[in-house]
N, C-alpha and C positions, 0 to 999 in steps of 0.2 A: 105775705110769704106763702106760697104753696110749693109743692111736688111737683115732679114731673115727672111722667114714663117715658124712658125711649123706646121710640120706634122697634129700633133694630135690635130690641132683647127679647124675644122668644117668650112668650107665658108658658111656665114652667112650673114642675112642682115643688120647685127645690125649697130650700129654709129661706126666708129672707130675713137678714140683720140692720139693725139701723144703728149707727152709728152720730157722734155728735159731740161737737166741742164747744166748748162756751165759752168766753171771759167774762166772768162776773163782773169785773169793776171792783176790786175791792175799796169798802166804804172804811176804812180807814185810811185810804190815798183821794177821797175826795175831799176837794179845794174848790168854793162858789167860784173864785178866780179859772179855774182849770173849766166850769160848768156854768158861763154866764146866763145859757139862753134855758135850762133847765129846769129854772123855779124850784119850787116842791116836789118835781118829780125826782129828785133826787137825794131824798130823805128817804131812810132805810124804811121807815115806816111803811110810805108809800111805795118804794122798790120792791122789799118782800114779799109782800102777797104778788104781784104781778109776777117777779122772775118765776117764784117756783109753780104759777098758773103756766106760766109758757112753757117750764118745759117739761110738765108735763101734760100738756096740751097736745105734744110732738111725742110722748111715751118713746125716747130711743130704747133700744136692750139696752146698750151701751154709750156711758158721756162721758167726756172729759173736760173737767173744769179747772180753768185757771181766777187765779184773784179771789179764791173764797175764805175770808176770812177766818181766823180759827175760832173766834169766840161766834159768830155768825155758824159756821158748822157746827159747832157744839149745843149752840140755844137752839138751829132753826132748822138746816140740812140735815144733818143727818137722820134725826125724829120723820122728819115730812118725810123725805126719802122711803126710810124702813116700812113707813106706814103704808106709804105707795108702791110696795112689793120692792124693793131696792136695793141690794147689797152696800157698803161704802168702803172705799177706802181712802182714808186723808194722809197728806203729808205737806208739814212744811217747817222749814227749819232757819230760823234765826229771821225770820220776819213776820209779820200780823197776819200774814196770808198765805197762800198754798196751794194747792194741785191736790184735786179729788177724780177719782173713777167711782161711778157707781153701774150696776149693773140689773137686773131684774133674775133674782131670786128664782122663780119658774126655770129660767131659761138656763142659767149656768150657777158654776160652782167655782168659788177659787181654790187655786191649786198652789198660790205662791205670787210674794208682793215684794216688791224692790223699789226702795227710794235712792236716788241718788244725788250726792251731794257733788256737784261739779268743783269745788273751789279743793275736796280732797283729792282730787283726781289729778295728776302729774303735776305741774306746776301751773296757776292760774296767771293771768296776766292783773289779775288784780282779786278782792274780795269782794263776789257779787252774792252769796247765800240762795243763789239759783238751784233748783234741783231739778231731779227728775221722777217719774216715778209710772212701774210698769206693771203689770198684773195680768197674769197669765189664766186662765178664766176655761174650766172643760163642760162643754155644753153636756146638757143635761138629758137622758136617755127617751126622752119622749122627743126629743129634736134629731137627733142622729142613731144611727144603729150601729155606728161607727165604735169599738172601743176607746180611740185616742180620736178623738173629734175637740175641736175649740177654737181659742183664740189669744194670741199675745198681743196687749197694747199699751202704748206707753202715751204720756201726757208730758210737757212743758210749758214751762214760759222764761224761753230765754232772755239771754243781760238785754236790756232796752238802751245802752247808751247807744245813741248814734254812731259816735265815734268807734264803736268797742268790735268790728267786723269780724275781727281775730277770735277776740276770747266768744262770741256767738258762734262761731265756727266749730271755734274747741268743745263747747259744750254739747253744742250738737252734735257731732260724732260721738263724744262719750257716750252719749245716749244711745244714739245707733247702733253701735259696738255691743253696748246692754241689752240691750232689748233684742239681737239678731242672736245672741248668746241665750236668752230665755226659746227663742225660735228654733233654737240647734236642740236646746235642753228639749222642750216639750212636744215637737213638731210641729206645731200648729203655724197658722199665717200670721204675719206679724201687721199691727196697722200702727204708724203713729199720728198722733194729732194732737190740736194745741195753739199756740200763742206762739211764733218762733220770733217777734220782732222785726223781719224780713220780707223786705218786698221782692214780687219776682225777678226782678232786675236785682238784688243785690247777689253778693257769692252765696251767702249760706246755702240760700235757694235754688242756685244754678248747683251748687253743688252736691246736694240733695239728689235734684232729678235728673242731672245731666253730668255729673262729676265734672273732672279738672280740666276735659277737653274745653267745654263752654265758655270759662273765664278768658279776659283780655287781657293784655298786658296790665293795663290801666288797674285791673283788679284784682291782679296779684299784688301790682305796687301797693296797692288800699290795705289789703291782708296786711302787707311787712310793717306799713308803717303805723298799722294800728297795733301790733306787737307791743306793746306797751302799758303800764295802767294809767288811767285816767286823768289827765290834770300834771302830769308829767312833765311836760314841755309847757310855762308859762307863756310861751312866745304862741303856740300854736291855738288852733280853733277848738279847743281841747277843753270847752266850758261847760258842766251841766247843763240840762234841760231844766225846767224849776220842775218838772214831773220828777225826774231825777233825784234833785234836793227832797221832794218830799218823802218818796220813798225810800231814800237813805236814813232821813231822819228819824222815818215811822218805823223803816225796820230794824234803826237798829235803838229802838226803847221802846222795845213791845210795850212793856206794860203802862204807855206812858197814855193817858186820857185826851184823848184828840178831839176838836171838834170838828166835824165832818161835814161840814158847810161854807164855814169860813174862812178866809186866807186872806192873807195879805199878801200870797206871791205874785211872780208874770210869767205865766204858765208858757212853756213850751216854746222859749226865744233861746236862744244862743247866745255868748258874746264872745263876738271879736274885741279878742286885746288889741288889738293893732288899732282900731279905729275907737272901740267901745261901741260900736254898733251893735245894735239886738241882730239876729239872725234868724225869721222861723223855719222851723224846722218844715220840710218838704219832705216829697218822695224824691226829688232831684239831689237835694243835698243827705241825702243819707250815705250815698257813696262818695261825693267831696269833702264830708265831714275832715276826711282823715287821710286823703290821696289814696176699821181695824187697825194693827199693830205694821209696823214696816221692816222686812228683812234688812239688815247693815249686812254689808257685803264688802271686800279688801276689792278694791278694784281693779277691774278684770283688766286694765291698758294702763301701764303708769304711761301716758303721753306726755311727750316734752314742747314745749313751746318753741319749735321749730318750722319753718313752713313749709319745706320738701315733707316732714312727715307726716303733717296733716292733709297735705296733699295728696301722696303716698297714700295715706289710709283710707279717702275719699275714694279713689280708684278704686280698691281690693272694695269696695262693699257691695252688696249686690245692688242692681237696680232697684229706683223705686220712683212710683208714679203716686201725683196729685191726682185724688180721683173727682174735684171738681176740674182741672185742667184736662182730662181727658173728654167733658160732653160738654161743659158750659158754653162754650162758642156758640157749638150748632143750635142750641135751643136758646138761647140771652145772647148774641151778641152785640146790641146794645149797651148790655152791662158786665160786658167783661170786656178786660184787658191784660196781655201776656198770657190768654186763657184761664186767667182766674178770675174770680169776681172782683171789681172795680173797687168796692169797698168792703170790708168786715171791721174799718174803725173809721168812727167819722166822728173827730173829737177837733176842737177849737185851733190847735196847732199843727194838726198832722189826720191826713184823710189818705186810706189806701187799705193794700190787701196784705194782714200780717199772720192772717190763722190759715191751717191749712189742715187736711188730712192724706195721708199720705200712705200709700199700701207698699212694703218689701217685694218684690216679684224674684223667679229663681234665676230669669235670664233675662237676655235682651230681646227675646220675642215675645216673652211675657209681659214685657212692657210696652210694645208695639200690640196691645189688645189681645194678646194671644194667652193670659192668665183666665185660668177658670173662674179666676172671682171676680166677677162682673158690677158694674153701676145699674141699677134696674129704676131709682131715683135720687133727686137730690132735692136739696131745699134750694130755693131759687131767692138769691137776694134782693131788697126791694131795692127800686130805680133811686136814684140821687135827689130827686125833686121829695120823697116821701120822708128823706132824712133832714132836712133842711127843717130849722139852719143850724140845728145841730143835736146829737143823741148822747146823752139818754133825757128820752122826755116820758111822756104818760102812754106813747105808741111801741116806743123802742126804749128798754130798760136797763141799756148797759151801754157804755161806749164801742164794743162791739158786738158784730150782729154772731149769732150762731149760725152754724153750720152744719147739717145732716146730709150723710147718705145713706139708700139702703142698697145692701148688696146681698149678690147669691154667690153659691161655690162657696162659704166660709164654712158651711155645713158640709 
Protein backbone atom coordinates (compact mmCIF):
# COMPACT_ATOMS: atom_id res chain seq x y z
CA UNK A 1 0.00 0.00 0.00
CA UNK A 2 1.62 3.36 -0.95
CA UNK A 3 0.63 7.05 -1.67
CA UNK A 4 0.01 8.75 -4.42
CA UNK A 5 0.50 12.51 -5.60
CA UNK A 6 -1.62 13.88 -8.17
CA UNK A 7 -0.60 15.42 -11.03
CA UNK A 8 -2.85 18.15 -11.15
CA UNK A 9 -2.24 19.60 -7.48
CA UNK A 10 0.12 22.31 -7.49
CA UNK A 11 3.09 22.14 -4.83
CA UNK A 12 2.12 24.46 -2.43
CA UNK A 13 2.81 25.78 0.81
CA UNK A 14 -0.20 25.14 2.45
CA UNK A 15 -0.71 22.70 5.74
CA UNK A 16 -1.29 19.24 4.81
CA UNK A 17 -3.57 16.88 6.97
CA UNK A 18 -3.90 13.14 6.79
CA UNK A 19 -6.75 11.72 7.43
CA UNK A 20 -7.74 7.89 8.16
CA UNK A 21 -10.25 5.40 9.15
CA UNK A 22 -9.88 1.96 10.17
CA UNK A 23 -12.06 -1.03 11.24
CA UNK A 24 -10.22 -2.84 13.76
CA UNK A 25 -12.11 -6.04 13.78
CA UNK A 26 -13.22 -6.24 16.92
CA UNK A 27 -11.64 -9.53 18.77
CA UNK A 28 -14.53 -10.02 20.70
CA UNK A 29 -16.83 -10.72 17.25
CA UNK A 30 -14.05 -13.14 16.08
CA UNK A 31 -15.32 -16.71 15.28
CA UNK A 32 -12.38 -19.34 13.55
CA UNK A 33 -15.67 -20.17 11.63
CA UNK A 34 -16.14 -16.43 10.38
CA UNK A 35 -11.82 -16.63 9.87
CA UNK A 36 -10.97 -20.09 8.39
CA UNK A 37 -7.98 -19.24 6.13
CA UNK A 38 -6.41 -16.90 9.07
CA UNK A 39 -4.56 -19.34 11.40
CA UNK A 40 -2.72 -17.51 14.30
CA UNK A 41 -2.95 -14.39 12.58
CA UNK A 42 -5.71 -13.74 14.29
CA UNK A 43 -4.97 -13.97 17.86
CA UNK A 44 -4.89 -10.73 19.52
CA UNK A 45 -1.67 -11.46 20.66
CA UNK A 46 -0.34 -11.69 17.30
CA UNK A 47 -2.78 -8.74 15.90
CA UNK A 48 -1.74 -6.21 18.41
CA UNK A 49 1.77 -5.44 18.00
CA UNK A 50 1.09 -5.35 14.00
CA UNK A 51 -2.21 -3.21 14.00
CA UNK A 52 -0.72 -0.44 16.17
CA UNK A 53 2.80 -0.95 13.91
CA UNK A 54 0.66 0.00 10.93
CA UNK A 55 -0.82 2.75 11.97
CA UNK A 56 1.53 4.16 13.07
CA UNK A 57 3.78 3.47 10.34
CA UNK A 58 1.13 5.79 8.17
CA UNK A 59 1.42 8.67 11.46
CA UNK A 60 -2.29 10.14 10.29
CA UNK A 61 -3.02 13.78 12.29
CA UNK A 62 -6.30 12.37 12.33
CA UNK A 63 -8.12 8.51 12.69
CA UNK A 64 -11.07 7.20 13.05
CA UNK A 65 -11.67 3.82 14.28
CA UNK A 66 -14.36 1.45 14.35
CA UNK A 67 -14.50 -2.16 16.28
CA UNK A 68 -12.08 -1.28 18.99
CA UNK A 69 -12.74 -2.86 21.73
CA UNK A 70 -13.20 -1.35 25.10
CA UNK A 71 -11.21 -3.46 27.28
CA UNK A 72 -8.45 -3.50 24.23
CA UNK A 73 -8.52 0.55 24.36
CA UNK A 74 -8.23 0.59 27.95
CA UNK A 75 -5.09 -2.09 28.30
CA UNK A 76 -3.51 -1.21 24.86
CA UNK A 77 -4.85 2.10 22.65
CA UNK A 78 -5.17 4.33 24.40
CA UNK A 79 -1.49 4.18 26.53
CA UNK A 80 0.28 3.30 22.88
CA UNK A 81 -1.59 6.24 21.34
CA UNK A 82 -0.81 9.07 24.17
CA UNK A 83 2.84 7.79 24.11
CA UNK A 84 2.82 8.21 20.33
CA UNK A 85 1.99 12.02 20.73
CA UNK A 86 -1.94 11.07 20.48
CA UNK A 87 -4.91 12.63 21.83
CA UNK A 88 -8.16 10.00 22.21
CA UNK A 89 -11.40 9.89 22.33
CA UNK A 90 -13.55 6.55 22.98
CA UNK A 91 -17.11 6.00 22.75
CA UNK A 92 -19.16 3.15 22.90
CA UNK A 93 -22.26 2.12 24.43
CA UNK A 94 -24.05 -1.07 25.18
CA UNK A 95 -21.61 -3.15 23.19
CA UNK A 96 -17.78 -4.74 23.71
CA UNK A 97 -16.69 -2.31 21.04
CA UNK A 98 -16.87 1.36 19.72
CA UNK A 99 -15.71 4.35 17.81
CA UNK A 100 -12.46 6.07 18.67
CA UNK A 101 -10.75 9.44 17.21
CA UNK A 102 -7.40 10.07 18.06
CA UNK A 103 -5.55 13.04 16.88
CA UNK A 104 -1.77 14.34 17.43
CA UNK A 105 -1.38 16.45 20.23
CA UNK A 106 1.24 18.91 18.36
CA UNK A 107 -1.16 19.59 15.89
CA UNK A 108 -4.62 20.40 17.45
CA UNK A 109 -6.66 20.80 20.36
CA UNK A 110 -10.24 19.62 21.33
CA UNK A 111 -12.73 22.00 21.63
CA UNK A 112 -15.78 19.59 22.13
CA UNK A 113 -17.00 15.79 21.72
CA UNK A 114 -20.42 14.31 21.02
CA UNK A 115 -21.37 10.82 21.13
CA UNK A 116 -24.45 9.74 19.63
CA UNK A 117 -26.70 7.29 20.44
CA UNK A 118 -28.86 6.52 17.11
CA UNK A 119 -31.57 4.21 18.79
CA UNK A 120 -32.52 7.64 21.14
CA UNK A 121 -32.97 9.55 18.25
CA UNK A 122 -36.83 9.73 16.88
CA UNK A 123 -38.10 6.48 16.66
CA UNK A 124 -35.69 3.50 15.66
CA UNK A 125 -36.84 0.71 13.50
CA UNK A 126 -35.52 -1.58 15.87
CA UNK A 127 -32.59 -1.64 18.72
CA UNK A 128 -29.16 -1.62 17.21
CA UNK A 129 -26.71 0.26 20.11
CA UNK A 130 -25.01 1.93 17.01
CA UNK A 131 -23.65 5.39 17.64
CA UNK A 132 -21.90 8.10 16.50
CA UNK A 133 -19.39 10.17 17.69
CA UNK A 134 -17.83 13.70 16.55
CA UNK A 135 -15.02 15.87 17.75
CA UNK A 136 -14.46 19.19 16.81
CA UNK A 137 -10.64 19.69 16.96
CA UNK A 138 -8.90 23.85 16.70
CA UNK A 139 -5.62 23.46 15.03
CA UNK A 140 -2.98 24.60 16.98
CA UNK A 141 -1.15 28.18 16.30
CA UNK A 142 2.20 26.93 14.82
CA UNK A 143 -0.18 25.53 11.95
CA UNK A 144 -2.39 28.47 11.18
CA UNK A 145 -2.30 32.20 11.87
CA UNK A 146 -5.94 31.78 11.49
CA UNK A 147 -7.82 32.60 14.96
CA UNK A 148 -10.77 30.16 14.36
CA UNK A 149 -8.87 27.59 12.09
CA UNK A 150 -9.72 23.63 12.44
CA UNK A 151 -11.69 20.88 11.88
CA UNK A 152 -15.14 18.89 12.68
CA UNK A 153 -15.08 15.11 12.17
CA UNK A 154 -17.31 12.47 12.99
CA UNK A 155 -16.80 8.48 12.89
CA UNK A 156 -19.43 5.39 12.60
CA UNK A 157 -20.21 2.26 12.01
CA UNK A 158 -23.56 1.79 11.03
CA UNK A 159 -26.46 -1.20 11.71
CA UNK A 160 -24.79 -4.05 9.36
CA UNK A 161 -28.12 -6.10 8.89
CA UNK A 162 -28.36 -6.53 5.23
CA UNK A 163 -31.82 -6.18 5.44
CA UNK A 164 -31.94 -2.92 7.66
CA UNK A 165 -31.54 -0.15 4.33
CA UNK A 166 -33.90 2.06 6.24
CA UNK A 167 -32.73 2.18 9.71
CA UNK A 168 -28.77 2.65 7.91
CA UNK A 169 -30.41 5.46 6.44
CA UNK A 170 -31.77 6.85 9.56
CA UNK A 171 -28.78 6.82 11.35
CA UNK A 172 -26.80 8.30 8.86
CA UNK A 173 -28.44 11.30 8.61
CA UNK A 174 -28.67 11.59 12.32
CA UNK A 175 -25.29 11.87 12.10
CA UNK A 176 -25.00 14.18 9.31
CA UNK A 177 -27.52 16.52 10.97
CA UNK A 178 -24.92 16.32 14.04
CA UNK A 179 -21.90 16.85 12.90
CA UNK A 180 -23.20 19.83 10.09
CA UNK A 181 -24.60 21.46 13.58
CA UNK A 182 -20.87 21.09 15.15
CA UNK A 183 -19.90 22.82 11.40
CA UNK A 184 -22.48 25.73 11.91
CA UNK A 185 -21.37 25.80 15.69
CA UNK A 186 -17.47 26.05 15.12
CA UNK A 187 -16.94 27.02 11.48
CA UNK A 188 -14.63 24.76 10.45
CA UNK A 189 -14.88 21.86 7.55
CA UNK A 190 -16.54 19.17 8.35
CA UNK A 191 -15.04 15.50 7.19
CA UNK A 192 -17.01 12.24 7.98
CA UNK A 193 -15.44 8.82 7.78
CA UNK A 194 -15.89 5.33 8.94
CA UNK A 195 -17.61 2.01 8.43
CA UNK A 196 -21.16 2.84 6.99
CA UNK A 197 -21.97 -0.87 5.86
CA UNK A 198 -22.93 0.35 2.39
CA UNK A 199 -21.80 -0.38 -0.89
CA UNK A 200 -21.87 2.26 -3.62
CA UNK A 201 -24.70 0.96 -5.35
CA UNK A 202 -26.79 0.79 -2.15
CA UNK A 203 -29.18 4.11 -1.02
CA UNK A 204 -27.32 5.22 2.08
CA UNK A 205 -24.50 5.81 -0.44
CA UNK A 206 -26.18 7.33 -3.40
CA UNK A 207 -27.79 9.38 -0.74
CA UNK A 208 -24.84 10.67 0.81
CA UNK A 209 -23.23 11.85 -2.49
CA UNK A 210 -25.94 12.25 -4.80
CA UNK A 211 -29.16 12.68 -2.59
CA UNK A 212 -32.82 11.53 -3.61
CA UNK A 213 -32.33 12.48 -7.36
CA UNK A 214 -30.12 9.18 -7.80
CA UNK A 215 -32.31 6.54 -6.18
CA UNK A 216 -34.75 4.23 -8.52
CA UNK A 217 -37.87 3.26 -8.05
CA UNK A 218 -36.62 -0.17 -7.14
CA UNK A 219 -34.90 1.67 -4.11
CA UNK A 220 -37.17 3.57 -2.65
CA UNK A 221 -39.34 0.24 -2.65
CA UNK A 222 -36.04 -1.31 -0.77
CA UNK A 223 -36.27 1.80 1.83
CA UNK A 224 -40.19 1.21 2.47
CA UNK A 225 -40.13 -2.23 2.91
CA UNK A 226 -37.15 -2.43 4.94
CA UNK A 227 -39.12 0.12 7.37
CA UNK A 228 -39.46 -2.45 9.86
CA UNK A 229 -37.44 -4.34 12.57
CA UNK A 230 -35.73 -7.31 11.88
CA UNK A 231 -37.10 -10.80 11.97
CA UNK A 232 -40.56 -9.35 11.65
CA UNK A 233 -42.07 -10.88 8.94
CA UNK A 234 -41.39 -14.90 9.38
CA UNK A 235 -42.42 -15.52 5.86
CA UNK A 236 -39.81 -13.13 4.55
CA UNK A 237 -35.72 -13.19 3.74
CA UNK A 238 -35.69 -11.49 7.11
CA UNK A 239 -32.95 -13.98 8.78
CA UNK A 240 -29.60 -12.97 10.48
CA UNK A 241 -26.30 -13.18 9.17
CA UNK A 242 -24.47 -15.59 11.84
CA UNK A 243 -22.00 -12.25 11.93
CA UNK A 244 -25.23 -10.81 13.13
CA UNK A 245 -26.13 -13.53 15.83
CA UNK A 246 -22.66 -13.04 17.03
CA UNK A 247 -22.61 -9.58 17.58
CA UNK A 248 -26.02 -9.47 19.09
CA UNK A 249 -25.09 -11.89 21.51
CA UNK A 250 -21.60 -10.26 22.38
CA UNK A 251 -23.25 -7.10 22.63
CA UNK A 252 -25.54 -7.44 24.50
CA UNK A 253 -23.51 -9.49 27.73
CA UNK A 254 -20.59 -7.39 27.60
CA UNK A 255 -19.20 -8.84 30.49
CA UNK A 256 -19.68 -12.15 29.30
CA UNK A 257 -15.92 -14.21 28.72
CA UNK A 258 -15.78 -15.15 25.03
CA UNK A 259 -13.57 -17.19 23.35
CA UNK A 260 -12.27 -15.35 20.40
CA UNK A 261 -11.20 -18.21 18.08
CA UNK A 262 -13.64 -20.66 18.18
CA UNK A 263 -17.20 -21.07 16.97
CA UNK A 264 -19.48 -23.35 16.06
CA UNK A 265 -21.36 -20.81 13.76
CA UNK A 266 -21.87 -20.60 9.70
CA UNK A 267 -20.74 -17.37 9.24
CA UNK A 268 -22.29 -14.97 6.86
CA UNK A 269 -25.44 -17.41 5.04
CA UNK A 270 -28.76 -16.26 5.06
CA UNK A 271 -31.98 -18.45 5.37
CA UNK A 272 -34.61 -18.66 3.33
CA UNK A 273 -37.76 -19.74 5.13
CA UNK A 274 -39.39 -20.71 2.16
CA UNK A 275 -37.00 -23.21 1.00
CA UNK A 276 -34.41 -23.36 4.19
CA UNK A 277 -31.85 -22.68 1.68
CA UNK A 278 -28.42 -20.92 3.13
CA UNK A 279 -28.19 -17.65 1.10
CA UNK A 280 -24.58 -15.86 1.01
CA UNK A 281 -24.61 -12.75 1.48
CA UNK A 282 -23.17 -10.74 -1.74
CA UNK A 283 -22.79 -7.18 -2.85
CA UNK A 284 -25.80 -8.05 -5.37
CA UNK A 285 -28.03 -9.21 -2.71
CA UNK A 286 -27.61 -6.47 -0.20
CA UNK A 287 -30.38 -4.47 -1.96
CA UNK A 288 -32.69 -7.72 -2.74
CA UNK A 289 -32.28 -8.54 0.77
CA UNK A 290 -35.47 -6.53 1.53
CA UNK A 291 -37.01 -5.27 -2.16
CA UNK A 292 -11.71 11.31 27.17
CA UNK A 293 -15.33 11.92 28.57
CA UNK A 294 -18.36 12.21 25.86
CA UNK A 295 -20.78 15.21 25.69
CA UNK A 296 -24.87 13.72 25.88
CA UNK A 297 -26.57 16.01 24.10
CA UNK A 298 -31.17 15.98 23.76
CA UNK A 299 -31.05 15.51 20.07
CA UNK A 300 -30.84 18.00 17.69
CA UNK A 301 -33.97 16.03 15.05
CA UNK A 302 -36.53 14.14 16.84
CA UNK A 303 -36.86 12.26 13.22
CA UNK A 304 -39.75 9.97 12.59
CA UNK A 305 -39.56 6.96 10.67
CA UNK A 306 -41.23 8.18 7.71
CA UNK A 307 -39.78 7.96 4.07
CA UNK A 308 -40.79 11.45 2.42
CA UNK A 309 -39.00 12.84 5.48
CA UNK A 310 -35.91 11.14 5.32
CA UNK A 311 -35.88 11.77 1.99
CA UNK A 312 -36.81 15.45 2.55
CA UNK A 313 -33.96 15.73 4.96
CA UNK A 314 -31.40 14.05 2.48
CA UNK A 315 -32.16 16.86 0.06
CA UNK A 316 -31.94 20.01 2.51
CA UNK A 317 -28.13 18.75 3.41
CA UNK A 318 -25.49 20.14 1.80
CA UNK A 319 -23.41 18.29 -0.66
CA UNK A 320 -20.83 15.95 0.11
CA UNK A 321 -18.15 14.24 -1.88
CA UNK A 322 -16.00 10.74 -1.43
CA UNK A 323 -12.62 11.87 -1.56
CA UNK A 324 -11.40 8.59 -2.72
CA UNK A 325 -14.29 8.72 -5.37
CA UNK A 326 -13.09 11.89 -6.64
CA UNK A 327 -9.13 10.47 -7.95
CA UNK A 328 -9.20 6.88 -7.60
CA UNK A 329 -10.11 5.94 -11.18
CA UNK A 330 -7.53 8.16 -12.85
CA UNK A 331 -4.72 6.74 -10.97
CA UNK A 332 -6.06 2.49 -9.90
CA UNK A 333 -8.57 1.94 -12.29
CA UNK A 334 -7.98 -1.55 -12.27
CA UNK A 335 -9.04 -1.40 -8.74
CA UNK A 336 -11.79 0.45 -8.40
CA UNK A 337 -15.24 0.35 -8.97
CA UNK A 338 -18.30 2.81 -8.83
CA UNK A 339 -15.07 5.02 -8.31
CA UNK A 340 -14.22 3.56 -5.01
CA UNK A 341 -11.97 1.01 -4.21
CA UNK A 342 -13.07 -2.42 -5.19
CA UNK A 343 -12.47 -3.72 -1.73
CA UNK A 344 -11.98 -2.18 2.04
CA UNK A 345 -13.44 -5.76 3.37
CA UNK A 346 -12.44 -9.02 2.13
CA UNK A 347 -13.93 -11.33 4.76
CA UNK A 348 -15.22 -15.07 3.92
CA UNK A 349 -19.06 -14.10 3.11
CA UNK A 350 -18.92 -10.64 1.82
CA UNK A 351 -15.98 -8.81 -0.27
CA UNK A 352 -16.59 -4.98 -1.34
CA UNK A 353 -16.27 -1.42 -0.58
CA UNK A 354 -18.07 -0.41 3.00
CA UNK A 355 -15.66 2.52 4.48
CA UNK A 356 -15.41 5.69 3.03
CA UNK A 357 -14.39 9.17 3.74
CA UNK A 358 -16.41 11.86 2.93
CA UNK A 359 -15.80 15.72 3.04
CA UNK A 360 -19.37 18.47 3.51
CA UNK A 361 -18.77 21.03 0.74
CA UNK A 362 -20.97 24.63 0.78
CA UNK A 363 -22.33 23.91 -2.70
CA UNK A 364 -22.66 22.31 -5.77
CA UNK A 365 -19.53 23.62 -7.36
CA UNK A 366 -17.76 22.82 -4.53
CA UNK A 367 -18.36 19.42 -5.21
CA UNK A 368 -17.69 19.59 -8.80
CA UNK A 369 -13.70 20.06 -7.63
CA UNK A 370 -14.33 23.62 -7.01
CA UNK A 371 -13.81 23.34 -2.93
CA UNK A 372 -10.60 24.68 -1.56
CA UNK A 373 -9.74 21.46 0.15
CA UNK A 374 -8.12 19.43 -2.08
CA UNK A 375 -6.84 15.51 -2.39
CA UNK A 376 -2.86 15.99 -2.61
CA UNK A 377 -2.86 11.90 -1.72
CA UNK A 378 -4.39 8.89 -0.84
CA UNK A 379 -3.47 5.48 0.15
CA UNK A 380 -3.92 3.25 -2.58
CA UNK A 381 -5.62 -0.22 -1.83
CA UNK A 382 -3.80 -3.44 -2.68
CA UNK A 383 -4.97 -5.46 -5.86
CA UNK A 384 -7.36 -8.61 -5.09
CA UNK A 385 -4.70 -11.32 -5.79
CA UNK A 386 -2.62 -9.71 -2.48
CA UNK A 387 -5.71 -10.43 -0.41
CA UNK A 388 -6.49 -13.79 -1.33
CA UNK A 389 -7.82 -15.99 0.03
CA UNK A 390 -8.60 -14.03 2.63
CA UNK A 391 -7.87 -11.08 5.55
CA UNK A 392 -6.90 -10.81 8.15
CA UNK A 393 -3.80 -12.81 7.80
CA UNK A 394 0.12 -11.82 9.11
CA UNK A 395 0.20 -9.11 5.83
CA UNK A 396 -3.39 -7.51 6.31
CA UNK A 397 -4.56 -7.35 10.15
CA UNK A 398 -8.05 -6.74 10.10
CA UNK A 399 -10.96 -7.69 7.82
CA UNK A 400 -10.84 -4.33 6.45
CA UNK A 401 -8.09 -2.42 4.76
CA UNK A 402 -7.76 1.32 5.99
CA UNK A 403 -8.05 4.21 4.25
CA UNK A 404 -5.98 7.54 4.21
CA UNK A 405 -6.10 10.86 2.64
CA UNK A 406 -4.04 13.94 2.81
CA UNK A 407 -5.39 16.98 1.97
CA UNK A 408 -4.69 20.94 1.81
CA UNK A 409 -7.28 24.08 2.29
CA UNK A 410 -8.25 22.50 5.87
CA UNK A 411 -5.72 24.88 7.25
Amino acid sequence: MVSVLFPNVEETDQKRITIMTYNLLAQTLVRRELFPESGDAIKWKNRRPRLLKEILHYKPDVSCFQEMDHSNYDDTFKSEFENAGYETCFAGIGKTHGCCIIWKRSKFTKLDDLTIEFDRFGTPTMTTNCIGLIVSLKYCETLSGELNSGLVIGTTHLYWRPQSMYERARQCLILCENLLKFKEKFGFEAILAGDFNSTPTDPTYKLMVKNTSSLTEDEILTLETSMRPFGEDANSNNSPSTKDIVEDCVDNNADSNVDSTISDNNAGLLKNSSTSSEIPITQKTLLSMSAGKSTQTEPISQFQPTLPDLLSKFTSLPPCVSMYAQHLNSIDPENTIYSEPKFTNYGLHFKGALDYIFLFCQNDDNRNNGSKVKVTKLLKMPPEEELLPLIPNYKFNSDHLCLMVELIGLV
